[in-house]
Backbone bond lengths (Angstrom), bond angles and torsions (degrees), N, CA, C in turn:
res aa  C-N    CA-C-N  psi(-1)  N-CA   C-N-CA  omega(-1)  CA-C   N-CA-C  phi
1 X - - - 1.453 - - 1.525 108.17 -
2 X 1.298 110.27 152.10 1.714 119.99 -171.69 1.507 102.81 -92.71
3 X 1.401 135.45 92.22 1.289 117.08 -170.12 1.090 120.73 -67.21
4 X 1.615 116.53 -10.43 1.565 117.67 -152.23 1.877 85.42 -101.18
5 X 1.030 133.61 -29.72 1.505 119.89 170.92 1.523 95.98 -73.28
6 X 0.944 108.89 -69.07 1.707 105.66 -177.76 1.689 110.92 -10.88
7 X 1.246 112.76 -82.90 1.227 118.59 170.17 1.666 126.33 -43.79
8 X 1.675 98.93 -32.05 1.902 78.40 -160.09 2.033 80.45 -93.48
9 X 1.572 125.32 -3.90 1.745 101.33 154.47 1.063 120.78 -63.41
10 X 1.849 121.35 -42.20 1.149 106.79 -164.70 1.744 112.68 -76.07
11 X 1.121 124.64 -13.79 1.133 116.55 -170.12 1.773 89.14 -94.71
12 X 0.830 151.78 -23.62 1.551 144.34 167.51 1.309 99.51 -60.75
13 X 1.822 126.55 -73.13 1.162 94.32 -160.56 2.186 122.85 -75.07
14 X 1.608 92.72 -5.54 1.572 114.21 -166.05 2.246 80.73 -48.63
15 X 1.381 102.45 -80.09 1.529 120.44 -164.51 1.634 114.30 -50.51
16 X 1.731 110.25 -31.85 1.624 114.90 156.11 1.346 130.53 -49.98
17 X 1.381 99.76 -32.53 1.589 127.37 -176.37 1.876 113.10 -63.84
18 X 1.385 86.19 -59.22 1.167 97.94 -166.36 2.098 129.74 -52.05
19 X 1.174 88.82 111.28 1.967 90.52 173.32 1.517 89.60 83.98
20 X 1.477 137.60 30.15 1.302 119.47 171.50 1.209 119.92 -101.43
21 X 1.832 151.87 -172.81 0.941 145.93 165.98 1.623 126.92 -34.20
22 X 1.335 103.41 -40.70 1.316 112.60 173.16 1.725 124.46 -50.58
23 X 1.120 108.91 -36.43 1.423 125.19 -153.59 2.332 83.91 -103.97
24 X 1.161 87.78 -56.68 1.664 80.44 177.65 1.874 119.60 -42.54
25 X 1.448 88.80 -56.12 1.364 98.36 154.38 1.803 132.35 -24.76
26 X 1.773 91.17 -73.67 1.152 107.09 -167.74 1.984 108.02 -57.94
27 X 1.376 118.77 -33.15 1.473 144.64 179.74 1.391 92.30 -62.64
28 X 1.339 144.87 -59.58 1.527 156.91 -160.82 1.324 91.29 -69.71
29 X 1.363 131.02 -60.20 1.392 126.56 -169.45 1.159 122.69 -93.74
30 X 1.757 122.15 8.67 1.578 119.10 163.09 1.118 104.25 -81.56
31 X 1.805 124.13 -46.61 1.229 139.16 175.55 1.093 119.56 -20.02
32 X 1.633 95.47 -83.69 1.598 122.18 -175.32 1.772 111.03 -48.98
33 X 1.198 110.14 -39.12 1.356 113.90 -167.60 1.540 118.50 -99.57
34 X 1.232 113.92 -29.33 1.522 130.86 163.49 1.620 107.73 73.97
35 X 1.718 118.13 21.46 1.193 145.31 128.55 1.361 143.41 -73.41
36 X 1.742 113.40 69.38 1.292 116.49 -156.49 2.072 98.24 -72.34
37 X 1.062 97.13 -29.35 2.014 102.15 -164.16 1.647 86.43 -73.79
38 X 1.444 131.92 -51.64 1.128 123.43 -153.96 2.054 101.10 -85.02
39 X 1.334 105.37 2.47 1.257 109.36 175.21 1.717 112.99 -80.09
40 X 1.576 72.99 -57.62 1.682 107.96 176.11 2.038 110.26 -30.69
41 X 1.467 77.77 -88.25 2.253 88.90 156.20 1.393 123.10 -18.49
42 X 1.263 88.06 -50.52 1.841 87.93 -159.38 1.747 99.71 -89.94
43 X 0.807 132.48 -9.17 1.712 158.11 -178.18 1.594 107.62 -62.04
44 X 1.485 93.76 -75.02 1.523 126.35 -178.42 1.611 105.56 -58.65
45 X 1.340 98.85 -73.74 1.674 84.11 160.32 1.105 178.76 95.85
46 X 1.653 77.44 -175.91 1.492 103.28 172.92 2.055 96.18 -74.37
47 X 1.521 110.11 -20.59 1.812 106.44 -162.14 1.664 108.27 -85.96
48 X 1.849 89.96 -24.77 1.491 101.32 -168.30 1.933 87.24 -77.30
49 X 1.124 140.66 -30.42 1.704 135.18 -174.44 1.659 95.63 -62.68
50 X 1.747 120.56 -55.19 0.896 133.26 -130.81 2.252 84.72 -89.73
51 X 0.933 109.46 -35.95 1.178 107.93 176.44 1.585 126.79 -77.74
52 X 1.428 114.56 -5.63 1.408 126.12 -149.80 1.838 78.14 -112.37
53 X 1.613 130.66 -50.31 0.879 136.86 146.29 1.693 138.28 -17.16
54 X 1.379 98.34 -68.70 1.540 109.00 149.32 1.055 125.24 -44.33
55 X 0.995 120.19 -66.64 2.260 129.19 170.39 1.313 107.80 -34.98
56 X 1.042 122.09 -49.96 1.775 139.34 -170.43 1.552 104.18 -61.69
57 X 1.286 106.44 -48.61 1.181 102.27 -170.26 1.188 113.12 -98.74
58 X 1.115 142.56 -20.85 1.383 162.32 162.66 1.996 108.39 -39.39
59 X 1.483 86.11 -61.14 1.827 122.03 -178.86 2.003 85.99 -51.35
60 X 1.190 112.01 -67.93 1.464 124.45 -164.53 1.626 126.18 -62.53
61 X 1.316 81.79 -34.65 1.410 96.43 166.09 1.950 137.76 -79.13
62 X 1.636 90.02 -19.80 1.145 111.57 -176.24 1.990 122.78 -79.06
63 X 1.461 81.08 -12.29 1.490 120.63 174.44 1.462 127.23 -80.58
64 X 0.961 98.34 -30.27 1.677 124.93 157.51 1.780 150.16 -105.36
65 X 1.652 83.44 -14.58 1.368 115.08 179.74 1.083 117.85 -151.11
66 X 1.433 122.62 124.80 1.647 124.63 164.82 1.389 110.61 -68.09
67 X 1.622 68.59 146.27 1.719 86.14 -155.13 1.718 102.97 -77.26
68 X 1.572 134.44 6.90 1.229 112.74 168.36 1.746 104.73 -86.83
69 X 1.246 121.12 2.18 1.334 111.11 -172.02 1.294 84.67 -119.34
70 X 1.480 137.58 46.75 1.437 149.55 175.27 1.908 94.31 -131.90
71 X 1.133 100.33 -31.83 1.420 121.24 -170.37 1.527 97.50 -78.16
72 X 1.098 129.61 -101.87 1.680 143.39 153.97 1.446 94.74 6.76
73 X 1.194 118.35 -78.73 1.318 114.92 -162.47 1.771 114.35 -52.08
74 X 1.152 105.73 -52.91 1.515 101.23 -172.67 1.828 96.61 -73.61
75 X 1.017 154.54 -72.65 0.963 124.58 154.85 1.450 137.59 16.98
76 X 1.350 102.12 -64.13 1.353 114.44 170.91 1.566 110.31 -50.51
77 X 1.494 87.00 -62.91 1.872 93.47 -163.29 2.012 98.87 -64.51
78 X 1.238 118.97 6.59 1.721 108.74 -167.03 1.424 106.58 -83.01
79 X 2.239 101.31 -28.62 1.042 108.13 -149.81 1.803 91.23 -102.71
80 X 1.077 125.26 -55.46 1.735 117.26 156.32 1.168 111.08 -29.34
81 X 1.358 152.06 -45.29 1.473 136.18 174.55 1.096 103.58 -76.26
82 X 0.937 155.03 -58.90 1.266 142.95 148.53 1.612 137.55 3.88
83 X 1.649 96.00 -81.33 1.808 95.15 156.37 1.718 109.37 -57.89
84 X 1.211 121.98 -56.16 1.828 109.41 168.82 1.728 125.43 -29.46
85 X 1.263 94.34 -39.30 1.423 119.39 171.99 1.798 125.37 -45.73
86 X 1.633 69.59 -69.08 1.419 101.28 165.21 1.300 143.17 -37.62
87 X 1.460 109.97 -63.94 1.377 137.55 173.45 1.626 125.49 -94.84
88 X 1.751 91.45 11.86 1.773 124.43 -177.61 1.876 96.90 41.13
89 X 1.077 115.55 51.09 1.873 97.30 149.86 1.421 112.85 -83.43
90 X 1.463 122.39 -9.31 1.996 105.52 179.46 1.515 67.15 -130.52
């Protein structure tokens, strides 16, 4: 194993993570339900599918596209949702 990617993902996605929809979410539905473990479960996951997903395509894509114009692009799309965001059209 590569520790030094290891680490500089987990600390990318650790600090991405943090205070975002997901977790608001996850707070709304321990609450409401007063099932923090069965929140917990379904949390993990649903992030561990959603991440195993990402890799796949990431891996596949990288094969076809350099990955700084993999870079650029999402970028792109962070900052267009954003002004959309912004000016509330979604």
């Amino acid at each position: 194993m590569d520790w030094k990617i290891f680490l500089a993902t987990f600390g990318a996605v650790f600090f991405a993570e943090l205070a975002d929809k997901t977790q608001i979410v996850g707070i709304g539905m321990a609450a409401k339900t007063g099932k923090p473990v069965s929140v917990w479960l379904g949390s993990v996951s649903a992030y561990v599918i959603v991440t195993i997903i990402s890799v796949f395509l990431g891996a596949v894509l990288a094969k076809f596209i350099r990955p700084e114009l993999i870079r650029y692009i999402g970028a792109s799309l962070f900052i267009i949702i954003g002004f959309l965001m912004l000016f509330k059209v979604i």
